[in-house]
Structure formats: C-alpha cells, structure tokens
N, C-alpha and C positions, 0 to 999 in steps of 0.2 A: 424827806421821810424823817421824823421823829425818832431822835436814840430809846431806845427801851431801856430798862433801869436790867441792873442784875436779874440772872434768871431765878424764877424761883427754885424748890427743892423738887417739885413736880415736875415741872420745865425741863428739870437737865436729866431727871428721870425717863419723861419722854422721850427726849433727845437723844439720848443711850438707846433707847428700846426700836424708836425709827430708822435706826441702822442697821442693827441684827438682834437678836433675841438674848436677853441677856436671866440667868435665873436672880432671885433674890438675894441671893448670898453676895454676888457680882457689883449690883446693885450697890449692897449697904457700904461694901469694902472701898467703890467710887464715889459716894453718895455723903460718906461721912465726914467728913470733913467740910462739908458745907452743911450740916446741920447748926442754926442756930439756937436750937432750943431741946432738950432732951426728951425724948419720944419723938417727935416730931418727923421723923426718916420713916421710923414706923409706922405711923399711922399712913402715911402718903405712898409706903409699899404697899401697906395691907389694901388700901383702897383700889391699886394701879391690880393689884391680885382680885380682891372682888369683883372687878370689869374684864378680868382673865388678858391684860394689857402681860402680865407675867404670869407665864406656863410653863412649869420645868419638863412637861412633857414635850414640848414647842424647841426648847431648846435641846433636848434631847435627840429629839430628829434634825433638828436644823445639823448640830454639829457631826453627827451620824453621816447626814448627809454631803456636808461640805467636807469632812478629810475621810470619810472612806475610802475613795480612790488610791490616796495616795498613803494613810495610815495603816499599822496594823490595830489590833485590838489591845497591845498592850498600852501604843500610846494615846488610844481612841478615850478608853479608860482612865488613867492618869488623866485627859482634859475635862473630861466631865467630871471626875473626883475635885478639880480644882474649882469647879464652879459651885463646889456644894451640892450638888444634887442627890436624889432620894436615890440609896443606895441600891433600894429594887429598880429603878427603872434604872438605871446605869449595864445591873446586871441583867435586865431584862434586854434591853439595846445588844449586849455584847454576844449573849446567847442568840441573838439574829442574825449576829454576823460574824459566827465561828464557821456555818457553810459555806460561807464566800471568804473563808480567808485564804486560803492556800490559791485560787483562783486568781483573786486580789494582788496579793504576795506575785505571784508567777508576771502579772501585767505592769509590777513597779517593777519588778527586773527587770524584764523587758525592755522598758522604757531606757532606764540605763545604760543596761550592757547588753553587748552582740552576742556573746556568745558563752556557753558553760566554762567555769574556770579550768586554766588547763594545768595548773600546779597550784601549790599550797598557800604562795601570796597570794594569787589573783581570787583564790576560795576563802581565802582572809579577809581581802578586801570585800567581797560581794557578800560575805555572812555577815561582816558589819554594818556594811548598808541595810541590810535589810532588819537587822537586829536593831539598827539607830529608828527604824521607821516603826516599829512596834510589833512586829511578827517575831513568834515563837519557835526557839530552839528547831522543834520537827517541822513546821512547814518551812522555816530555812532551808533545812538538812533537805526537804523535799523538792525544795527548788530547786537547788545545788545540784541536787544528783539526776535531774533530768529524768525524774520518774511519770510515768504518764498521768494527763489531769484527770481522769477517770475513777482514780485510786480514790477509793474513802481517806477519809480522815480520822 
C-alpha cells in the first residue's frame, strides 16, 4: 500500500469530526496551526458547515448526553462554554436538565458512597464531591440531608 503524502486541512478536519462531534470554535483552535495559507481553515469550516458535517446543536446533545450521568450542570455548562457554542443553546441544554438534577445528583452519590454522612468530615467530603461534579449548593445540601426525591426543586 502506497504512503499518502500529509493530510490535508479538510482530512484532519474529518478526522476530528469521525470521532465525536466537535463545534467550530474546537475545530479552528486544533486546525490552526496547520493552516498554510490565510483564510484557508475558513473557507474548509464554512464548507464542512454547509454539508451540516459541523452542528453546534449536534454537539450540544452529544455532550449533554455523554456527561449527564455523571455531571452537574455547573460543569455541564463550563464544557460547552469551552467549546464556543451559542450561548442560547447552552442555556437552552441547561434549562432541560435542571429537572433531573437533584435526581442526577442523588445517583452520583450513590454510586460513591453507602451511606448519609454521619459527622461534619464525612459531610465535607461528600459536599465536595459532589460540588467537584458540578451540582449546586441546594441539591447538595439536598442530597446530604436525605430529603425525599419527591420534593420539588
């Protein structure tokens, strides 16, 4: 089999996008440093966006969906802020999964720890966890206290 020459600027464009969903910002930040010619990165997103090859809605859900489980929304937020994406859909994404957070929250603890903290370290350590994961002050506080899942939010 024939070595192929370097790839092109489209190529490793692809080749980022055939793994997981990546938005434009992501793209240019990986992308540029192989650009040999100025514009050039640009016109080869714009065109990977007019074939809808890049969907910041796409990635939007993708990431939604692969760390919900385990994120809260603080840090759900902060990923997708890093990616560049349109501020509405970020906030639109977050506003879907403020129902299931305290839910969410309640099954990463779970996962961890046996049992409600029985003194002020063990309620230290489990509020940090759960604070390191991106869940908010009150559905902490609601885990912690062993309130029923019933309870609004």
């Amino acid at each position: 089999m024939p070595l192929l020459g370097p790839l092109s600027l489209k190529g490793r464009a692809l080749r980022l996008l055939s793994g997981r969903e990546h938005s434009r910002a992501e793209l240019e930040r990986k992308l540029a440093a192989h650009e040999e010619e100025p514009g050039q990165l640009a016109r080869v997103l714009d065109e990977l966006q007019a074939r809808d090859f890049i969907n910041e809605q796409r990635v939007v859900d993708s990431v939604v969906h692969r760390r919900s489980a385990k994120l809260g929304a603080l840090r759900i937020r902060q990923e997708l802020q890093s990616k560049g994406l349109d501020a509405d859909k970020v906030s639109d994404a977050l506003a879907k999964l403020k129902s299931s957070e305290l839910a969410r929250a309640r099954e990463v603890w779970a996962r961890k720890f046996e049992a409600l903290p029985a003194d002020a370290a063990a309620r230290g350590k489990q509020a940090r966890f759960l604070a390191a994961r991106g869940f908010d002050g009150e559905v902490v506080r609601r885990v912690l206290s062993g309130s029923e899942p019933d309870e609004g939010l």
